[in-house]
C-alpha positions in Angstrom: 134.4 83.9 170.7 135.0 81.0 168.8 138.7 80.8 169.4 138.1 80.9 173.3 137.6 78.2 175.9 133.9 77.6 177.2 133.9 80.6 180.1 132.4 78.0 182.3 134.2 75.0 181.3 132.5 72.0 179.4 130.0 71.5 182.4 127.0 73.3 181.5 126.1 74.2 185.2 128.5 76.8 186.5 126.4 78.0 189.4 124.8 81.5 190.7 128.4 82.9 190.5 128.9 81.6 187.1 125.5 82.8 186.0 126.3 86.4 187.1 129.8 86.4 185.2 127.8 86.4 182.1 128.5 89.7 179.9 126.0 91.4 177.7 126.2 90.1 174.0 125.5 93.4 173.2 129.5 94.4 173.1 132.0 95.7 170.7 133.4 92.3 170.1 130.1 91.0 168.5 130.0 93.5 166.4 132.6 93.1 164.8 131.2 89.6 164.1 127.9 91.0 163.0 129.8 93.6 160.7 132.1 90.3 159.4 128.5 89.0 158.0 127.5 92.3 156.8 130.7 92.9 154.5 129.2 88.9 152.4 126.9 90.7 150.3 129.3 93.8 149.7 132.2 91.3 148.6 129.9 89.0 146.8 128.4 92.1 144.2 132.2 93.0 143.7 133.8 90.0 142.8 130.6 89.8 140.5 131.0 92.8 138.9 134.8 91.9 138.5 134.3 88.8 136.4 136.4 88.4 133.5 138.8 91.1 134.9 140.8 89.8 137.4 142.7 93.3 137.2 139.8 96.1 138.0 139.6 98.0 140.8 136.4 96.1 141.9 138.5 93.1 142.3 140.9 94.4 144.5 138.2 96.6 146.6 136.7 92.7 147.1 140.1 91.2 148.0 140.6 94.0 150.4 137.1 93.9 152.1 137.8 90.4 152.4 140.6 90.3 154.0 139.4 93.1 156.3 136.5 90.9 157.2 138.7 87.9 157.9 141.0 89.8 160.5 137.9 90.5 162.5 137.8 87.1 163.2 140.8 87.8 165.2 139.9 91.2 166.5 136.4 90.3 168.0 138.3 87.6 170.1 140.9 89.5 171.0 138.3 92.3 172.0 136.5 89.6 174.2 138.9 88.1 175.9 140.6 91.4 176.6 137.7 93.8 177.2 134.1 92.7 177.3 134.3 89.5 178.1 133.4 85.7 176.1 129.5 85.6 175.7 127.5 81.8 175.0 126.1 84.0 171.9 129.2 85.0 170.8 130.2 81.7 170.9 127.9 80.8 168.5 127.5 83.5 166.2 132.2 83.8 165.8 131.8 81.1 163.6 129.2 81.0 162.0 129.9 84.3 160.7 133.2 82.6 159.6 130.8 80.1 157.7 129.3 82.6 156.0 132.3 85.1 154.7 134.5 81.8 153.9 131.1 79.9 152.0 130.3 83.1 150.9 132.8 83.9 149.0 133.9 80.5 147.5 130.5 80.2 145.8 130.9 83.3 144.2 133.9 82.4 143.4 132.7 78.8 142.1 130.0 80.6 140.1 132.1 82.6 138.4 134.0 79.3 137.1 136.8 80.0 139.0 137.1 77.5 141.3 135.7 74.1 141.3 131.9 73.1 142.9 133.0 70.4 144.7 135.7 72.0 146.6 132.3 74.6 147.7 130.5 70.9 148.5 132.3 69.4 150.7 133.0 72.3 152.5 129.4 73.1 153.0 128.8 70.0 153.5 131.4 69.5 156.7 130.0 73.1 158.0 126.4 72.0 158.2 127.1 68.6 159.9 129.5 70.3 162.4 126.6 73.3 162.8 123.9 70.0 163.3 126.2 69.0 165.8 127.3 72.0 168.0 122.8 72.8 167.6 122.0 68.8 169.3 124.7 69.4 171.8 123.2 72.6 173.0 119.5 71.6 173.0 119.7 68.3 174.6 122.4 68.6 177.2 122.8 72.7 177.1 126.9 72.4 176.6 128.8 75.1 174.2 131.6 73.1 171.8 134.5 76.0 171.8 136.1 75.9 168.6 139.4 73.5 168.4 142.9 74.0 166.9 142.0 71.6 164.1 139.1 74.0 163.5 141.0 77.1 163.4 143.5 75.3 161.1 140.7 74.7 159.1 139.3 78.3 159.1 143.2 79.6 158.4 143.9 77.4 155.2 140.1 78.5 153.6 140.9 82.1 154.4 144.6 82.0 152.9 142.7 79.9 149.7 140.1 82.9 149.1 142.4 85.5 149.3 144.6 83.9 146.8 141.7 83.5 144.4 140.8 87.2 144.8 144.3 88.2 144.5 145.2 88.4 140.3 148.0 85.8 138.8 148.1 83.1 141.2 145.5 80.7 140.5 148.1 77.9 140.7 149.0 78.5 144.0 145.1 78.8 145.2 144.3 75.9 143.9 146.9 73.9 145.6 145.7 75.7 148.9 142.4 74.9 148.3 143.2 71.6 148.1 144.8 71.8 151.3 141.4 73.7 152.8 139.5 70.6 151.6 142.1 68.1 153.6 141.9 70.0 156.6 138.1 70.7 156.5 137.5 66.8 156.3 139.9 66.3 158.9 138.7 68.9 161.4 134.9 67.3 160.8 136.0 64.0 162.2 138.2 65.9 164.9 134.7 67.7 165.8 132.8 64.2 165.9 135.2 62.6 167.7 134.9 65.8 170.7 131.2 66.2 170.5 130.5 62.5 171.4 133.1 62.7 174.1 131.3 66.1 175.5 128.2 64.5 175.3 128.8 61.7 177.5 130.6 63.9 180.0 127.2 65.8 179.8 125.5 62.4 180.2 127.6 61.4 183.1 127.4 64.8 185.3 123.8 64.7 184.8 123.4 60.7 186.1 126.1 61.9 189.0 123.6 64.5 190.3 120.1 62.6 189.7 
């Protein structure tokens, strides 16, 4: 998952051993990823049929769900390091369903006037680049970018700025969070620039060392 190293180190050729060592993606532990992108629809029609009532029912059945969804995050990689074992796919698809539940849910949120657009922006906005980036580094030198601590800070500070948002009578306090998601989201983006260009030359070099 996301949160793991690269079960075959940055090098993308691990060898006939390595190449056996590869479990199914068909495991428990991506499914909880696929059922994390699953619950974005069922949180998004809640929180809009909570507008204007911070207080219903609905909104706490969508602050629950959420927060359900975002402790998959930890149970799918806990389940493959533990169990099933780290797939190339799961790599992948752990955080992007992240994207998707965090992105999700802000834009709902932002839609319903309740948080600002530009927060939502720049947030997309760092999530596509680093997606552009993890994509050209798999195509052209076939190398998997594991997630970093700077990225999981990032993830941890959105997550903790949602749930505030869904949770009634502290919009204060979420928006100074959220302010803090947008300082670690920029930062995390230039952490991941910095670490892809680095990966790619190692590519680059283990490639010219075997020519």
């Amino acid at each position: 998952m996301a949160d793991t190293d690269h079960p075959h180190g940055d090098h993308p050729t691990g060898g006939a051993a390595a190449a056996t060592a590869e479990p199914s993606p068909l495991n428990l532990a991506n499914a909880f990823t696929f059922l994390r992108v699953l619950l974005v629809p069922v949180i998004g029609v809640l929180l809009a049929r909570s507008s204007g009532d911070a207080g219903t029912a609905t909104r706490w059945w969508a602050f629950g769900i959420f927060v359900f969804a975002a402790l998959t995050d930890s149970i799918d990689g806990w389940v493959a390091r533990r169990l099933v074992g780290v797939t190339r796919w799961g790599q992948l698809a752990d955080p992007l369903a992240d994207k998707l539940l965090i992105i999700g849910s802000l834009a709902i949120l932002a839609a319903l006037g309740e948080l600002p657009w530009w927060a939502v922006v720049v947030i997309i906005a760092r999530e596509v680049f680093v997606t552009w980036q993890r994509g050209a580094l798999l195509r052209d030198h076939d190398v998997v970018m594991p997630a970093s601590v700077w990225g999981k800070v990032k993830t941890v500070t959105q997550v903790i700025a949602v749930t505030l948002y869904l949770y009634p009578g502290v919009a204060d306090v979420a928006f100074v969070v959220l302010l803090l998601a947008v300082a670690a989201t920029v930062g995390s983006g230039l952490e991941y620039l910095a670490r892809v260009q680095r990966l790619r030359q190692q590519a680059i070099a283990a490639a010219n060392g075997g020519s």
